[in-house]
RODO-2510 file (C-alpha; in nm, 4 decimals, decimal comma):
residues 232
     n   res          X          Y          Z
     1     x   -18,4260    -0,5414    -9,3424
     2     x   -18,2272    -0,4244    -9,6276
     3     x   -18,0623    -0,7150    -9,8287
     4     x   -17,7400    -0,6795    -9,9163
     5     x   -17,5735    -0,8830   -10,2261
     6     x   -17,2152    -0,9302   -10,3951
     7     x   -17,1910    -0,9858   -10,7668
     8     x   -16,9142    -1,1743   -10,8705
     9     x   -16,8852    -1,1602   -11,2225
    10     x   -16,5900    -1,0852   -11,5010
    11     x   -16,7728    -1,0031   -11,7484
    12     x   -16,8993    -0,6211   -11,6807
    13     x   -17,2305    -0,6512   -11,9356
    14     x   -17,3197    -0,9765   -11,6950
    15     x   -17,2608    -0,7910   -11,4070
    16     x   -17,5129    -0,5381   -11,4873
    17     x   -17,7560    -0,7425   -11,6380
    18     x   -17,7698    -0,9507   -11,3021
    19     x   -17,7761    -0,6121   -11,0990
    20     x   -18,0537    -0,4912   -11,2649
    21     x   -18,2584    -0,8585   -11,2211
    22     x   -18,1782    -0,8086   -10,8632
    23     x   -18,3031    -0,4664   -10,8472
    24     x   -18,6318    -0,5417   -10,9687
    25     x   -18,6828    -0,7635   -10,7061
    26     x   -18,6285    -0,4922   -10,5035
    27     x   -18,2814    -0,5526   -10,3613
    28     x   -18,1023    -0,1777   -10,4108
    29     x   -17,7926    -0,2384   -10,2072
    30     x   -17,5670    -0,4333   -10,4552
    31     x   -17,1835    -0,4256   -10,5271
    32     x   -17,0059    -0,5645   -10,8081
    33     x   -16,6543    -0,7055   -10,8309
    34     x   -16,5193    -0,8238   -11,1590
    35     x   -16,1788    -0,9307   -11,0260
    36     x   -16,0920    -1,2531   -10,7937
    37     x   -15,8702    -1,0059   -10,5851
    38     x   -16,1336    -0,7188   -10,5645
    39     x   -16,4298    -0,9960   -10,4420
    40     x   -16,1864    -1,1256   -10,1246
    41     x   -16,1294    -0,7354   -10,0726
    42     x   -16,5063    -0,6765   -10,0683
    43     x   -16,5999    -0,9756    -9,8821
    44     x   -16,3371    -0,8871    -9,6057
    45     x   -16,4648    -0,4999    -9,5752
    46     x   -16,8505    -0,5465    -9,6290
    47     x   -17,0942    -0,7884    -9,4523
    48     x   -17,3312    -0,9605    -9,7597
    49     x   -17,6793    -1,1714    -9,7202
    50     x   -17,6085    -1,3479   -10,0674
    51     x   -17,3180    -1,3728   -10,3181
    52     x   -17,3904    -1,4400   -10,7201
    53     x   -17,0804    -1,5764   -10,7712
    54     x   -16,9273    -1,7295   -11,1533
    55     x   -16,7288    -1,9916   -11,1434
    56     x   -16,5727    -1,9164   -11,4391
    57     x   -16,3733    -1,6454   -11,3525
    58     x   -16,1010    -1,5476   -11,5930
    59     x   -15,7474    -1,5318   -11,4122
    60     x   -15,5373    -1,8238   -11,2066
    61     x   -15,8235    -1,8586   -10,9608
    62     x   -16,2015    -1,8949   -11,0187
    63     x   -16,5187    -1,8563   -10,8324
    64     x   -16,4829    -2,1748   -10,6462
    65     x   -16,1390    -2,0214   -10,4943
    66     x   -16,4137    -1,7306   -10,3992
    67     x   -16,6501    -1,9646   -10,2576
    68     x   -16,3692    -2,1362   -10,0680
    69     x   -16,2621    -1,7851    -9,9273
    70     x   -16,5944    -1,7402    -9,8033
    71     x   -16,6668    -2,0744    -9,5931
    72     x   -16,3289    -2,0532    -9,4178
    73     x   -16,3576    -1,6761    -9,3416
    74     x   -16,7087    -1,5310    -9,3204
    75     x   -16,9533    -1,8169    -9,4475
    76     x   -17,2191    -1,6149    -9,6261
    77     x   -17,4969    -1,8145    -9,8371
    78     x   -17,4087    -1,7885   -10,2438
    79     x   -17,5236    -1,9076   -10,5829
    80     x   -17,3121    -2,0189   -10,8648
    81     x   -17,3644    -1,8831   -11,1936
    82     x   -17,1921    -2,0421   -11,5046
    83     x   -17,2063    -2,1255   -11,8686
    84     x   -17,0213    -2,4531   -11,8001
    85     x   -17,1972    -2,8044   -11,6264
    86     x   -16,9456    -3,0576   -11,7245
    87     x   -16,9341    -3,3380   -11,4543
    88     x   -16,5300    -3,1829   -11,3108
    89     x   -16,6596    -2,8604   -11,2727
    90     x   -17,0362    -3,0155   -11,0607
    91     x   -16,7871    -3,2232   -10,8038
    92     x   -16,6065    -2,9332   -10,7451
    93     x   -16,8711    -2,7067   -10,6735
    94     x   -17,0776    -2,9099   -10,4827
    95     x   -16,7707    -2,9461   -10,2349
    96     x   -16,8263    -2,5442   -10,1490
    97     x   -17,2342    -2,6221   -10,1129
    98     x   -17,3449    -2,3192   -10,2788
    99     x   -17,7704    -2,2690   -10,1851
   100     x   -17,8400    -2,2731   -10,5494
   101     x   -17,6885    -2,3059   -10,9393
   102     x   -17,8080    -2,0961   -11,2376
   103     x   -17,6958    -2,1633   -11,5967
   104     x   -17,5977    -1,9100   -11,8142
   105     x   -17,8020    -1,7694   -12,0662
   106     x   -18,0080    -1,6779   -11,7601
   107     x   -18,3656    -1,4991   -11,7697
   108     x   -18,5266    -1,2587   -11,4706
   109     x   -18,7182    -1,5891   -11,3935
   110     x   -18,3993    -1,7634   -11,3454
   111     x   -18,2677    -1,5411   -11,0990
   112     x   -18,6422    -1,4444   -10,9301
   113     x   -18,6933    -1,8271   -10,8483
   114     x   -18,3214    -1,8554   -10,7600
   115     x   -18,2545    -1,5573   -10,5803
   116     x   -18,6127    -1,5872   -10,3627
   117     x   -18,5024    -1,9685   -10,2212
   118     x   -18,2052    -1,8421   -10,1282
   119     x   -18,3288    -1,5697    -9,9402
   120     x   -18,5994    -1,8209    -9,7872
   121     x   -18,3470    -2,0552    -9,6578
   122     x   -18,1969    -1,8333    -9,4806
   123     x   -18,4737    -1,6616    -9,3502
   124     x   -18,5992    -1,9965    -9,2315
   125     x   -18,2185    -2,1113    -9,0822
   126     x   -18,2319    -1,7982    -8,8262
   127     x   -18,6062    -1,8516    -8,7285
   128     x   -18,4900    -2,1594    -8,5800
   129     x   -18,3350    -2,0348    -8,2868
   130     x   -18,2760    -2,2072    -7,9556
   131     x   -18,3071    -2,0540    -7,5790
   132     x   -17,9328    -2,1160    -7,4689
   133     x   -17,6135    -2,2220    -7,6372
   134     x   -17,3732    -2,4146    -7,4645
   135     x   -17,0399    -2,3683    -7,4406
   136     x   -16,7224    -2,6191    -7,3947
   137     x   -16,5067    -2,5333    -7,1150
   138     x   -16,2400    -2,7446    -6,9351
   139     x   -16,5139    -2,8750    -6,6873
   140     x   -16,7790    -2,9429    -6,9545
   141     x   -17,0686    -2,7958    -7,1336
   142     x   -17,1730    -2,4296    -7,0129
   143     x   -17,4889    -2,3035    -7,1032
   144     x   -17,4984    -1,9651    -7,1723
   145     x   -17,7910    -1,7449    -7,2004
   146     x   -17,7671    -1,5092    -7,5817
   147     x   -17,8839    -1,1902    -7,3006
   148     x   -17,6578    -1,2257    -7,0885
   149     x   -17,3943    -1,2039    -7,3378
   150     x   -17,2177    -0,8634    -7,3741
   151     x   -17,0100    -0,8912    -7,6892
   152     x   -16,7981    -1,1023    -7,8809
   153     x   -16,4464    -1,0901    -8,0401
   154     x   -16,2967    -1,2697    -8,2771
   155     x   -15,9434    -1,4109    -8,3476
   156     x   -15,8816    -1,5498    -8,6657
   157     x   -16,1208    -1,8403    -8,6478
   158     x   -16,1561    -1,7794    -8,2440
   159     x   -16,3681    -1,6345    -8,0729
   160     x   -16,3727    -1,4908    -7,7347
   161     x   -16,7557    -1,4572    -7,5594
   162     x   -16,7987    -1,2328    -7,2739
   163     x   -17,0543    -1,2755    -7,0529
   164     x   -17,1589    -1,1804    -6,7053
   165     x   -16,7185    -1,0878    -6,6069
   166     x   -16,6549    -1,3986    -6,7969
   167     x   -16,4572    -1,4553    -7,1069
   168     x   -16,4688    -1,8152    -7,2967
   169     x   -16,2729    -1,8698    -7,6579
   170     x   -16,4644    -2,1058    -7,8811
   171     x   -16,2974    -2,2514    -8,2516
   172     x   -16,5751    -2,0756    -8,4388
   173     x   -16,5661    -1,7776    -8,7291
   174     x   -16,7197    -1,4479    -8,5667
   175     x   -16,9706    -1,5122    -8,8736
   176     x   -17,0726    -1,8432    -8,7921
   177     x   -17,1438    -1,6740    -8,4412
   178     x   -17,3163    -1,4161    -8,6099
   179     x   -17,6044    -1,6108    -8,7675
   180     x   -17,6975    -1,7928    -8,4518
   181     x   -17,7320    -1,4569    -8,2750
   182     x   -17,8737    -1,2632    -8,5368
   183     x   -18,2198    -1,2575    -8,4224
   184     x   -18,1198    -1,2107    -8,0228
   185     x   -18,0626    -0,8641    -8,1200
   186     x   -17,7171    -0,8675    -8,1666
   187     x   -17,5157    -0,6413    -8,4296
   188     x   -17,1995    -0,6488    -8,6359
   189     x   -16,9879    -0,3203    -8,5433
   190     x   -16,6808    -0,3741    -8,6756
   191     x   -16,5119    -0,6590    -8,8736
   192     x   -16,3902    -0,8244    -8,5532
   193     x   -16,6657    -0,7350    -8,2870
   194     x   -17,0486    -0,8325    -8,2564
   195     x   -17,2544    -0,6569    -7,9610
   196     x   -17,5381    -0,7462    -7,7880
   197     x   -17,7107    -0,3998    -7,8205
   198     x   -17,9878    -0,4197    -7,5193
   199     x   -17,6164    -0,5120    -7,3000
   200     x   -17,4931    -0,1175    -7,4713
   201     x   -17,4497     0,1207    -7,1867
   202     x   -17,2858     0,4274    -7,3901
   203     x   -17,1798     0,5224    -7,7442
   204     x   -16,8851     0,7612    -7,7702
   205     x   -16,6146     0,8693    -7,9699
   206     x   -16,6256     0,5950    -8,1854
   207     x   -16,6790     0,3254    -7,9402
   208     x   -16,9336     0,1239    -7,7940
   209     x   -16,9349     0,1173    -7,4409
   210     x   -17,0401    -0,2245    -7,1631
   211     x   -16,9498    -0,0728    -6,8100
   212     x   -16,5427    -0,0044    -6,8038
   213     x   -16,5327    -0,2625    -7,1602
   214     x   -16,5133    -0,1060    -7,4777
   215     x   -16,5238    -0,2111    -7,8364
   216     x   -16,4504     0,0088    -8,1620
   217     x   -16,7219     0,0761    -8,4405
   218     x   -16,5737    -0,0177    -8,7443
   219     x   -16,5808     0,2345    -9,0326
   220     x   -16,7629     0,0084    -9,2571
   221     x   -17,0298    -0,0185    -9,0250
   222     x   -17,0761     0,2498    -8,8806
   223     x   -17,3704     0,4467    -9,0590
   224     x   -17,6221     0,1132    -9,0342
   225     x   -17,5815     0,1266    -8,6867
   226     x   -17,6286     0,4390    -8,5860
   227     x   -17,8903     0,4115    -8,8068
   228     x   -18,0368     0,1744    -8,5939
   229     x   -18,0044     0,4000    -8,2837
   230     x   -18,3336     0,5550    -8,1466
   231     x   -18,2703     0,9362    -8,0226
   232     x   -18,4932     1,1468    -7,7796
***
């Protein structure tokens, strides 16, 4: 699967020299933001695997700020990168729990070894997968088989779970969702929707179809799934 990485990173020579690291070890699908404001923008349109992230950015906020954005609204794994160690700047960071820190002046080693954990962990966090979930509701714990959920929908940090004509709203992020589902064949199709794609009963005119229910495909994600879609 194609990984997909965020640079974070004022200083535009940095930038490139950590997108062309990244590229040799064969990761092609890479944006760059240079700007606080630009990374929430990116981070709220696109779906990443990893974000490099400096935590020196120059401007009111820096790259903790970032990191902060990103547990509360889409948690998405991310290393720090900075020039500075000092002991304020460690107790701060270690409050977002980035994966991994690398220290400026950096070296392809740096970021291979760095870069290659990260990816592991994660890798290793969504083989461990269990064969239910359960679910609070008013009477107790549900359990709920992944197949036999259609799609989900978020609200804010809601979610609402439908499954077999029943709907159940949970206080989790649609992302947090995301990663526990990832490997029960489920897909991101839009910035508020994941589907179940085996549940997918028609595809048309830009939405994705259960029975009568219907979800939109969001524009950002559309080509990588129908990419995904096998045609006779």
């Amino acid at each position: 699967m194609e990984k997909k990485v965020l640079i974070v990173e004022d200083e535009p020579l940095i930038a490139d020299d950590l997108s062309f690291h990244l590229q040799d070890l064969g990761v092609s699908d890479i944006k760059i933001s240079l700007k606080y404001e630009d990374a929430l923008k990116k981070l709220t349109e696109h779906q990443f695997d990893l974000v490099l992230l400096d935590v020196n950015l120059s401007g009111e906020k820096d790259g903790i700020d970032v990191a902060r954005f990103i547990n509360r609204t889409n948690p998405t794994p991310f290393i720090f990168i900075t020039s500075y160690y000092d002991a304020d700047t460690l107790n701060r960071a270690k409050e977002v729990a980035p994966v991994a820190y690398i220290l400026k002046p950096f070296n392809q080693q740096d970021i291979q070894v760095n870069v290659e954990m990260a990816f592991h962990k994660i890798l290793s966090s969504r083989q461990t997968k269990p064969e239910k979930f359960f679910i609070k509701d008013k009477e107790g714990l549900v359990s709920i088989d992944p197949d036999e959920i259609d799609y989900v929908e978020a609200f804010d940090n809601y979610a609402k779970i439908y499954s077999a004509g029943q709907a159940y709203i949970i206080s989790h992020t649609l992302k947090s969702i995301e990663d526990k589902l990832l490997n029960f064949g489920f897909e991101r199709v839009h910035k508020s929707y994941l589907v179940n794609f085996a549940k997918i009963t028609m595809i048309s005119e830009g939405y994705i179809f259960f029975g009568k229910m219907k979800v939109p495909i969001g524009r950002a994600f559309k080509t990588d799934f129908m990419a995904k879609i096998s045609m006779l």
